[in-house]
C-alpha positions in Angstrom: 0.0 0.0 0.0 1.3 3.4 -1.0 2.6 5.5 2.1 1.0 8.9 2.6 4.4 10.6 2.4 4.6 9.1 -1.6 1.2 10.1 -2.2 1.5 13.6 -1.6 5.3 14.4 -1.6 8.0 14.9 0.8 9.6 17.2 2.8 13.0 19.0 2.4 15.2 19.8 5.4 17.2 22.3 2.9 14.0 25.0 2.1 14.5 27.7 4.2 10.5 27.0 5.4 9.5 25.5 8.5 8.3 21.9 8.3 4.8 22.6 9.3 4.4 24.4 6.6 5.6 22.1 4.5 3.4 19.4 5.5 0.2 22.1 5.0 1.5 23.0 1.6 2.0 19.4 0.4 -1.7 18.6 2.4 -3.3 21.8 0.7 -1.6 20.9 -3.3 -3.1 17.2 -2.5 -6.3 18.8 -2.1 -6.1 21.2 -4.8 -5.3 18.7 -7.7 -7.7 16.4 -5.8 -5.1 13.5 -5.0 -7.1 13.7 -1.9 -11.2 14.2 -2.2 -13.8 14.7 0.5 -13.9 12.4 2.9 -9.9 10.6 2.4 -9.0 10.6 6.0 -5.5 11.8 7.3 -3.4 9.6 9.3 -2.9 10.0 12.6 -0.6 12.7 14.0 1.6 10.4 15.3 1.4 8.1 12.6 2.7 11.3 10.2 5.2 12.0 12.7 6.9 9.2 12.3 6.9 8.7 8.7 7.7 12.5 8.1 10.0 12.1 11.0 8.9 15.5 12.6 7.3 15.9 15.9 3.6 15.8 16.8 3.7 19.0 17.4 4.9 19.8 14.1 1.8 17.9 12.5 -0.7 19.9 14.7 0.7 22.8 13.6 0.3 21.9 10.2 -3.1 20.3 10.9 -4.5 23.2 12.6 -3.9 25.3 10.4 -5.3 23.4 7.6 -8.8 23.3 9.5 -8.9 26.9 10.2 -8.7 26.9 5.9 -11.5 24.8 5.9 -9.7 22.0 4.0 -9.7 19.3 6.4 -12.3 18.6 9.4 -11.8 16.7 12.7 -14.6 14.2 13.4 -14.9 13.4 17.2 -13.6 9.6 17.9 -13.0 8.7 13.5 -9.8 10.9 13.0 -9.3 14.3 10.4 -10.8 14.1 7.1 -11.0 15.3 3.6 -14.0 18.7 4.1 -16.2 18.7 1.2 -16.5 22.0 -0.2 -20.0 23.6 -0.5 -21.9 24.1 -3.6 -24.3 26.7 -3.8 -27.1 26.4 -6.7 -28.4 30.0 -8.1 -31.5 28.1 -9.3 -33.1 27.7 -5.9 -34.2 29.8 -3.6 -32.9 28.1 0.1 -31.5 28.7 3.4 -28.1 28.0 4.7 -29.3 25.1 6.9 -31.3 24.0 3.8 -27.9 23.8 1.5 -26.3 22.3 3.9 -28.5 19.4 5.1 -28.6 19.0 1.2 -24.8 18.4 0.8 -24.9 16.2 4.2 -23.4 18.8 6.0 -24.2 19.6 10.2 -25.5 23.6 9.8 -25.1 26.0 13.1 -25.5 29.4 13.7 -23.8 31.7 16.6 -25.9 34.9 17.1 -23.6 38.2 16.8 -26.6 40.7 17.1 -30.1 41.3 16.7 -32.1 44.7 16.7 -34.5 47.1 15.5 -34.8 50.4 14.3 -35.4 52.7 11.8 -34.5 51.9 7.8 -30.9 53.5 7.0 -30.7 55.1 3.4 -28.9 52.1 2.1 -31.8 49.9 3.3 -34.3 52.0 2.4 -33.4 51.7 -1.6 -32.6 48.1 -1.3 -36.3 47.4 0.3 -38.4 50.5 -1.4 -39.2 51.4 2.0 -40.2 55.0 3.4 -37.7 57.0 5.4 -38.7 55.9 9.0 -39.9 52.4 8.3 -39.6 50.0 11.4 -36.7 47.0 10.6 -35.2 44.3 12.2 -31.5 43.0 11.7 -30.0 40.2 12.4 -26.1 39.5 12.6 -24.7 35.8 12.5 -21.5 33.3 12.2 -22.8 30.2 9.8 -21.1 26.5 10.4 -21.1 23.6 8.6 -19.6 20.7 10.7 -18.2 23.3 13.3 -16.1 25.1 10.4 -17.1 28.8 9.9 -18.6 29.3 6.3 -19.9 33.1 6.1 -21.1 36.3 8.1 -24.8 37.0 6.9 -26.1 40.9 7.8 -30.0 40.5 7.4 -32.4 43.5 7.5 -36.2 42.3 7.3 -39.3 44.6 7.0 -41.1 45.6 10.4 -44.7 44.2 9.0 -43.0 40.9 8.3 -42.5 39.8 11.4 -43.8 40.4 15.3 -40.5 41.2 16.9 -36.4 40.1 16.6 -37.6 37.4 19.6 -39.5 35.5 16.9 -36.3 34.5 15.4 -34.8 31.4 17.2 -32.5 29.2 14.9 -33.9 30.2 11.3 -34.9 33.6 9.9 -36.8 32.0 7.1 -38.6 29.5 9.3 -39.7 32.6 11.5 -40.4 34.1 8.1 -42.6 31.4 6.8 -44.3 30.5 10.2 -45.9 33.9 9.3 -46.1 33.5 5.8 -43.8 36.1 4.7 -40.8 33.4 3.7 -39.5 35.1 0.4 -40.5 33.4 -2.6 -38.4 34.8 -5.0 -34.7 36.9 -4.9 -32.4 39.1 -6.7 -28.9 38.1 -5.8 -25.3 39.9 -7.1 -22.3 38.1 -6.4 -18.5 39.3 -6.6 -14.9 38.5 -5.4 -13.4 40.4 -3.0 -10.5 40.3 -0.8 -12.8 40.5 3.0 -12.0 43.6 5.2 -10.1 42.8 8.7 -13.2 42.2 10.7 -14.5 39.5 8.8 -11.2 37.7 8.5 -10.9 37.8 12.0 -14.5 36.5 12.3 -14.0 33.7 10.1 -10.4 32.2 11.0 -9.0 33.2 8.0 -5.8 35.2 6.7 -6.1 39.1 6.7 -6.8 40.0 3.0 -8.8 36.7 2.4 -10.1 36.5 -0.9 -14.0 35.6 -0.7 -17.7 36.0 -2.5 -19.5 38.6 -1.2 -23.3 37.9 -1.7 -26.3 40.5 -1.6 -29.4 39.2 -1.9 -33.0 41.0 -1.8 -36.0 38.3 -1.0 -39.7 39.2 -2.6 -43.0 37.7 -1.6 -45.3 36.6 -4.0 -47.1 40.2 -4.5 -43.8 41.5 -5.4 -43.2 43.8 -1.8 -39.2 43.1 -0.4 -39.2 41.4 2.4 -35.6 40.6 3.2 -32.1 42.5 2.3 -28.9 40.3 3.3 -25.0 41.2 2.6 -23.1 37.6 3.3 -19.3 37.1 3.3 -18.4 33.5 2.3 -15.3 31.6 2.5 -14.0 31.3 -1.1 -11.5 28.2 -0.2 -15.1 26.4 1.0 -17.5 27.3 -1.0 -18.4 27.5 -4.5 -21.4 29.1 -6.6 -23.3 26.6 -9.6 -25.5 27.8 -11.9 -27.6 26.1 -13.6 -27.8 27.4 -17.7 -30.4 27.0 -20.9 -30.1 28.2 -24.6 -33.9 29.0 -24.4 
């Protein structure tokens, strides 16, 4: 059976680059070029120690940092695996959690903020509101298997729903409980390298290169109900579309 160390490539005591790096750059191109696909497990760390002949402390570094990238994931009493990258389909209108249970994926949300007030200029074009129209916004971290995916920034119309305590784990399942769950959205997508906040926010280097998504939700009479900014990891996740000639 083919070692690990042959699979990927070894590493070379005369680069001028710490080991643990090494090992996370041969781990990353393995990835990349898809020598390893989701789910191939990692060996142990002290079973790479010894065939790298590094400490396991070397291997953690290199491990560690490889699950703050989102490439690999540790699964409580299996080992580290392979993460499968995300896949998000333009075609369908859906949640986070919904996309994730999809792909097999564990969703999870961590609260940053929630309030109300009054509609700021930039929400107020977004949403065709008044000026002085009563919103509600709604900050959160998204996970899928414990691994942070994207920052969403949701504003949602006052009339839409009775108060920011009707929101418990999903905005749109508050949203349709009240039957004002968008049925149709405008979304713009672009690359961007992800301010200092949001880096921080989701584990990743300062200067990250990411998707930004905005996306405006409509109910069936055509009124805006939703208007949500997202940052996503773009080494994690990637956008499909689905195209016809006619």
């Amino acid at each position: 059976m083919t070692s690990f160390s042959n699979r990927i490539g070894q590493l070379r005591e005369d680069l001028r680059i710490p080991l643990y790096l090494q090992l996370q750059q041969l781990v990353r191109q393995a990835i990349e070029t898809r020598l390893l696909v989701q789910d191939d497990m990692i060996p142990a760390e002290r079973d790479l120690a010894v065939e790298y002949g590094v400490s396991r402390i070397t291997v953690r570094k290199a491990i560690d940092g490889l699950a703050q990238e989102g490439l690999v994931v540790r699964r409580r009493g299996a080992g580290t695996f392979v993460a499968a990258r995300v896949e998000k389909s333009f075609s369908k209108l859906s949640s986070f959690s919904e996309d994730m249970i999809a792909r097999g994926r564990r969703p999870s949300s961590k609260w940053l903020a929630k309030s109300e007030g009054l509609v700021t200029p930039e929400e107020s074009l977004s949403l065709g509101l008044s000026p002085g129209t009563q919103v509600y916004r709604f900050q959160r971290m998204r996970f899928a298997d414990d691994v942070p995916m994207a920052i969403e920034y949701s504003t949602i119309v006052g009339r839409c729903l009775s108060g920011v305590g009707a929101v418990d784990d999903s905005l749109y399942a508050a949203l349709e409980a009240v039957g004002n769950r968008p049925v149709r959205a405008l979304q713009r997508l672009r690359a961007m390298h992800f301010p200092l906040e949001q880096c921080k926010r989701l584990g990743v280097e300062t200067g990250h290169a990411g998707l930004f998504i905005e996306r405006r939700g409509f109910l069936a009479d055509g009124e805006a109900v939703e208007f949500t900014q997202s940052y996503y990891r773009g080494d994690a996740y990637d956008v499909v579309a689905e195209l016809n000639a006619t």
